[in-house]
Every structure is written in structure tokens, then in C-alpha cells.
C-alpha positions as CSV (number, residue, x, y, z in Angstrom):
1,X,132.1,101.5,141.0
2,X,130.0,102.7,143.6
3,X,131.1,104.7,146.9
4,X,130.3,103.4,150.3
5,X,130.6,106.2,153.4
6,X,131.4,104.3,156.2
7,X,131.3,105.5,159.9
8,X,131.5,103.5,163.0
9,X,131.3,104.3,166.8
10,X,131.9,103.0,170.1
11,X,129.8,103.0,173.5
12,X,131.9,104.4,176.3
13,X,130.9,106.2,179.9
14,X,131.2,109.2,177.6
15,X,128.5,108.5,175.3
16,X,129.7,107.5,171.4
17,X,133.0,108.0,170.4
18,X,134.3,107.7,167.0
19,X,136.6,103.7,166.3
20,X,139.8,104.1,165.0
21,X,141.3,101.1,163.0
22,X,140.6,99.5,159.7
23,X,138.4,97.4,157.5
24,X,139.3,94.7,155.8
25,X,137.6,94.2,152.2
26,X,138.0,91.0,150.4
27,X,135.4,90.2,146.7
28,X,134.5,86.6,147.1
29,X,136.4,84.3,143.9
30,X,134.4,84.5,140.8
31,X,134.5,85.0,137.2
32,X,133.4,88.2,135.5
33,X,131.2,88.6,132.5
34,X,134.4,88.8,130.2
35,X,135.9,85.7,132.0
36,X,138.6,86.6,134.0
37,X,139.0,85.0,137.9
38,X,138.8,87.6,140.0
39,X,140.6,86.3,143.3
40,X,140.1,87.0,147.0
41,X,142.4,89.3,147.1
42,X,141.7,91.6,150.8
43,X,142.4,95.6,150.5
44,X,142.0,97.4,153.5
45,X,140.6,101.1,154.3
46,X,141.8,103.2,157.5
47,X,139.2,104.9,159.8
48,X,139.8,108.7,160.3
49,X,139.9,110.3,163.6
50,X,136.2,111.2,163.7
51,X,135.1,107.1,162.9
52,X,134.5,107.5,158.9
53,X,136.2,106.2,155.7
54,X,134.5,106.0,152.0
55,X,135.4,102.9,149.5
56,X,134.8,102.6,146.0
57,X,133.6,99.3,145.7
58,X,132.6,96.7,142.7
59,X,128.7,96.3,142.4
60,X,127.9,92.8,142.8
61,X,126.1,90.6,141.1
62,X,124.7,87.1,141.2
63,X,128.0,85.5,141.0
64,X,129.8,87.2,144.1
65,X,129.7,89.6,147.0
66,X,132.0,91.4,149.4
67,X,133.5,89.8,152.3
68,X,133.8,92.3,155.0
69,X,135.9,91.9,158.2
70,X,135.0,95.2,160.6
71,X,138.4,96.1,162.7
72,X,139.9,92.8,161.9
73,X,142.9,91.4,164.4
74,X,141.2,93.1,167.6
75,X,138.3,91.6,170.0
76,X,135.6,93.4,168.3
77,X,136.6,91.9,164.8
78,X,133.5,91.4,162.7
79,X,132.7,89.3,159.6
80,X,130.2,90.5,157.2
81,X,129.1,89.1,153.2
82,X,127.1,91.9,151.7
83,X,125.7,92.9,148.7
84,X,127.2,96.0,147.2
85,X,124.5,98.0,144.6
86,X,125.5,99.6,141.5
87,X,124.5,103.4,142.8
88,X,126.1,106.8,141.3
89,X,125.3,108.2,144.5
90,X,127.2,107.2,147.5
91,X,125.7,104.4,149.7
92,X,125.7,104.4,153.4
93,X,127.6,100.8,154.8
94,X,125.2,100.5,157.3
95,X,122.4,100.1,154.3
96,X,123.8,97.5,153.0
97,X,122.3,93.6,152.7
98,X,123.6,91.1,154.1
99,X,124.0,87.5,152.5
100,X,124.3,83.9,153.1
101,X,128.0,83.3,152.1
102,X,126.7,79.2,151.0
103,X,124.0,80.9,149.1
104,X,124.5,84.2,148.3
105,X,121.0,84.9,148.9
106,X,120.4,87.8,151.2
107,X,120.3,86.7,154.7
108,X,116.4,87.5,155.9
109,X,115.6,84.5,153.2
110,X,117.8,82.1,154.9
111,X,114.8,79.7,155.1
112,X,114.2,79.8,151.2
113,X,115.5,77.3,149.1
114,X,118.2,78.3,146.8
115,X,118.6,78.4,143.4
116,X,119.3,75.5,141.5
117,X,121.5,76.4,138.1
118,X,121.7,74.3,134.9
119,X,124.3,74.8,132.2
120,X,123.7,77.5,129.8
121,X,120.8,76.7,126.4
122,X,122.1,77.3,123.2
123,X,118.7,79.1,122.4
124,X,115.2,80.7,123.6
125,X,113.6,77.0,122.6
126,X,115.9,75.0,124.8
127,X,115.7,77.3,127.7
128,X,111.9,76.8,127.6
129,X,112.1,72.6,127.3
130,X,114.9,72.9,129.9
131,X,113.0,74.8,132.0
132,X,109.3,72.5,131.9
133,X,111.3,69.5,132.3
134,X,113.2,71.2,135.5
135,X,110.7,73.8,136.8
136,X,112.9,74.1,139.8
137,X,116.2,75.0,138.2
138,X,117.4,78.2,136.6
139,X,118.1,78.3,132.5
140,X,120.4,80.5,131.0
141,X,120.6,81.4,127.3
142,X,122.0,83.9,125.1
143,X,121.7,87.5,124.9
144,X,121.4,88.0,121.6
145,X,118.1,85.6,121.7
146,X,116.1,87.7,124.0
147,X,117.4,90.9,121.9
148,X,115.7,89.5,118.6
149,X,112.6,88.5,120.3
150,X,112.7,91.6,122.3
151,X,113.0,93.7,119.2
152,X,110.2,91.5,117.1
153,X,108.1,92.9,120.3
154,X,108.9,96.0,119.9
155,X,108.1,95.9,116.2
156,X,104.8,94.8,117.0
157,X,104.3,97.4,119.5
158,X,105.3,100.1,117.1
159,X,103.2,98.4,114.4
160,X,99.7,98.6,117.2
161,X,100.8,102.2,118.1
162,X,100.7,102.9,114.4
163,X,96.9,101.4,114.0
164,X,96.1,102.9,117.4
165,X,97.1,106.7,116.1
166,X,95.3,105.5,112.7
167,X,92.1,104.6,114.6
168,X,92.5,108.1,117.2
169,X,92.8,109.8,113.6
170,X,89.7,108.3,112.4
171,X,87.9,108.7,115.4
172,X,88.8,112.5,115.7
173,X,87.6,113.1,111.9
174,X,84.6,111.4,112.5
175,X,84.3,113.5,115.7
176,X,85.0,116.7,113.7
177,X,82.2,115.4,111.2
178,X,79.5,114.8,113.5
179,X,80.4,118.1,115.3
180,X,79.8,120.2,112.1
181,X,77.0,117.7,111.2
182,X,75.1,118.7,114.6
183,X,76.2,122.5,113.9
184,X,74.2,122.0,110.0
185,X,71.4,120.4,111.6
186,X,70.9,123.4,114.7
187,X,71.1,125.5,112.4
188,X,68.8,124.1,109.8
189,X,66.4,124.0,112.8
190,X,66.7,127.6,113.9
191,X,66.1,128.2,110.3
192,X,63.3,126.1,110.4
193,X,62.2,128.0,114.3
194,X,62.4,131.0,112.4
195,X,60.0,130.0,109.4
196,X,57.9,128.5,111.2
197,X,57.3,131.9,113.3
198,X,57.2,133.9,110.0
199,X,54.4,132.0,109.0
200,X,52.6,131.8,112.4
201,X,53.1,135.6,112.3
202,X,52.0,135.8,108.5
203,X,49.0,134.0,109.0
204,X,48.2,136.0,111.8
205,X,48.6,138.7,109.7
206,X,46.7,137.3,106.7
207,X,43.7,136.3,109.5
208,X,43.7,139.8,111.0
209,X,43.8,141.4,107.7
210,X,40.5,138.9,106.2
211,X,38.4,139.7,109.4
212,X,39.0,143.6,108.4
213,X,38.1,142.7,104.8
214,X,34.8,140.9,106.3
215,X,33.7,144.3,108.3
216,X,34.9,146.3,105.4
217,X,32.1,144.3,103.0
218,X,29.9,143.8,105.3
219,X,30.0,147.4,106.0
220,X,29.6,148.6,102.1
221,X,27.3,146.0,102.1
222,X,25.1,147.6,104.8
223,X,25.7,150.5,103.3
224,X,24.0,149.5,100.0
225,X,21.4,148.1,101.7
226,X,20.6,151.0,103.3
227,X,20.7,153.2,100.6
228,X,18.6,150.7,98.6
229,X,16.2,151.0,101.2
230,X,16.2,154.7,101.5
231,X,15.8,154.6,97.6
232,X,12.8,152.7,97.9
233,X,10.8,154.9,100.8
234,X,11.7,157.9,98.6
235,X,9.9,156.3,95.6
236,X,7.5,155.2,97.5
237,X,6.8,158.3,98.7
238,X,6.4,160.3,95.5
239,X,4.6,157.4,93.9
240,X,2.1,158.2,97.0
241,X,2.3,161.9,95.8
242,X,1.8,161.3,91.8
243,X,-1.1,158.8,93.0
244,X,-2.7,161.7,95.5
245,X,-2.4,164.3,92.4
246,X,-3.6,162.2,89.9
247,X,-6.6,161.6,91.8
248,X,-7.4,165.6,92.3
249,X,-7.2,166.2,88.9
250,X,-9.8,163.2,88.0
251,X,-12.1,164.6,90.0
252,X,-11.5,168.2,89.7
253,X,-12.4,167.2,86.0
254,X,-15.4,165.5,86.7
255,X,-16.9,168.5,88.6
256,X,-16.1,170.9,85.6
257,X,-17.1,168.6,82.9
258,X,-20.8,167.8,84.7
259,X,-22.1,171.7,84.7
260,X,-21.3,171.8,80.8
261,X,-22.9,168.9,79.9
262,X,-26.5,169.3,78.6
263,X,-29.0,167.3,80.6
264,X,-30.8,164.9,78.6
265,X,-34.3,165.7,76.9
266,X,-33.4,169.4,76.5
């Protein structure tokens, strides 16, 4: 059931005033899903001093709507067919949509054409033929039909959702492995950074280190040299000496050797 608030009000040289009197509800005759007839049988609600009332009314449905009669037996008597919504919280009556009573469609669509019914299908299949053979009518068919298909669907939802959290697995290990793939591979090229700066460094070294070996030879080298050549002037030098001696003697013997030496024909 769903409760309606009702309050109604009156023009007068005063301003609003609250109405007093009653309203008159009657459901329009139909049968209910568990096939009783549900007659138009009125109840009626009395306005309080201030203009207000609250029902508890029937939510409608396809099959029938409320018959309202505002304040009836007086002038002002009103007749309204509205729909009634099924609401847990209370409605206001003045939000409520009014209907064609020939049509129960709501009033604003008076210019639409209404719905046409056939007779119940026995199944999904003859709904569908019934329906492409009279695309302007409206096919019932059973419940339990659109359950079974409905759960079949559901199935095969479930069943996608299952490959789709298979595939978001796969894709997240495959993530994981290309994120600690990229890790090996920065890291086997800061290694590779870092040897490759050891052995710039180490042939720096190794370079720096040869071109001291080259001075260092040259060096002893030069020293040799020059002590080979030092070597030689000094030999040269008393060979000079020796010669300058040997040359003294010779002659220092000549001189002696000519005074004792007979002449000839003494």
C-alpha cells in the first residue's frame, strides 16, 4: 500500500483557507494477478480541520486506476482517474497522474494511440511470431519463460566475467613479468654503464701508466747513451795520452842511442 497526504484549500477574501468535507475513493473493476474481481466498491476519507487527510491506497497497475471524486455531493465536486505508485514513502495527491479513464493511459498522451492486447502466448516463440505478424499489438507470455532465458543470460554473463577476470589475471602477470623483465634489463645496463667506465678508466690508467714507461726507457736509455759516450771521450782521451807518451820515449831513445853508436870507418 502506499500512503497519499492529501491537503486541499479554498480562495476566499481572506486569502486560503483550509476545505472541510470528504473524498470519495472508488478502484476501477478489475482482476488481480491471483484472479479475484476486485469491484468498484467507493470508501471515503474525511478532511481535518486544517484541509489534510492521508489514505493508504493500492498501487496500480496496467489493469486499473483510482477513481477519485474531490468533495463529492457539493458544487465544487470533482472527478479524477489517477495513477497511484507503488512508494514506501508517502506521496503527495497533488503529484499524482492523471489518466484517460477509456484508456488508462495517462492523460498528457491523450493523442497517442492506445494499446492494442492479444490473448496471452503459451511460450517466448509464439510471443515473438505473434508479435511480427501484429507489430501493433501487445503479447503476453509466461513468467517462467523470460525467468529461464533470463537465467541462461545470466549464466553467460557469469561465464564472460569468468574469462574476463582470467584474461585481467593474465594481463596482470604478464604486466608483473615485463615489469621485473625491464627491472633485469636496467640493471644489466647500469652493470654494463659501470664496466664500461671501469674500463675507460682502466685504459686510461694502462695509457697513462705506458707513456711513463716510454719516458722511463727513454730516459735509461739516454742515460746509457750518455755514459757510452762519456766512456768513449775518456778513452779517447788516454789513448791520446798513451799515443803522446809513446812517442817521447821513441825519440828520447833515438837521441841516447845516436851518441853511443860508433860512426862508421872508425
Amino acid at each position: 500500500m502506499t500512503r497519499i497526504h492529501i491537503s486541499m484549500k479554498k480562495t476566499t477574501d481572506e486569502g486560503l483557507t483550509p476545505v472541510t468535507g470528504q473524498i470519495r475513493f472508488i478502484p476501477r473493476r478489475h482482476i488481480d494477478s491471483v484472479k479475484n474481481v476486485i469491484t468498484r466498491e467507493p470508501f471515503e476519507v474525511t478532511l481535518a480541520d486544517d484541509g489534510t487527510a492521508t489514505v493508504d491506497l493500492q498501487p496500480t497497475n496496467g489493469r486499473f486506476v483510482w477513481h477519485v471524486i474531490e468533495l463529492p455531493g457539493t458544487a465544487t465536486a470533482y472527478d479524477r482517474y489517477v495513477e497511484v505508485p507503488d512508494s514506501t514513502s508517502t506521496v503527495e495527491y497533488a503529484d499524482l497522474v492523471d489518466v484517460d479513464p477509456s484508456t488508462l493511459l495517462p492523460a498528457v498522451m491523450g493523442s497517442v494511440q492506445p494499446v492494442k492486447m492479444l490473448p496471452p502466448a503459451s511460450s517466448l516463440e509464439e510471443a515473438e511470431a505473434l508479435s511480427a505478424k501484429y507489430p501493433d499489438y501487445l503479447v503476453w507470455y509466461p513468467e517462467n519463460t523470460t525467468r529461464s532465458k533470463a537465467t541462461a543470460l545470466v549464466a553467460s554473463l557469469e561465464q564472460l566475467q569468468a574469462q574476463a577476470l582470467t584474461s585481467a589475471t593474465m594481463t596482470s602477470a604478464l604486466h608483473s613479468r615485463a615489469v621485473s623483465d625491464a627491472s633485469v634489463v636496467s640493471d644489466a645496463a647500469n652493470a654494463a654503464r659501470t664496466v664500461t667506465v671501469d674500463a675507460a678508466n682502466a685504459r686510461a690508467s694502462i695509457t697513462a701508466k705506458t707513456s711513463e714507461a716510454f719516458r722511463a726507457i727513454d730516459a735509461a736509455v739516454q742515460q746509457v747513451q750518455d755514459k757510452a759516450a762519456d766512456a768513449n771521450k775518456a778513452e779517447s782521451t788516454e789513448t791520446g795520452k798513451d799515443a803522446t807518451e809513446s812517442d817521447k820515449d821513441a825519440v828520447q831513445s833515438g837521441e841516447t842511442g845516436g851518441q853511443s853508436k860508433p860512426a862508421v870507418g872508425e
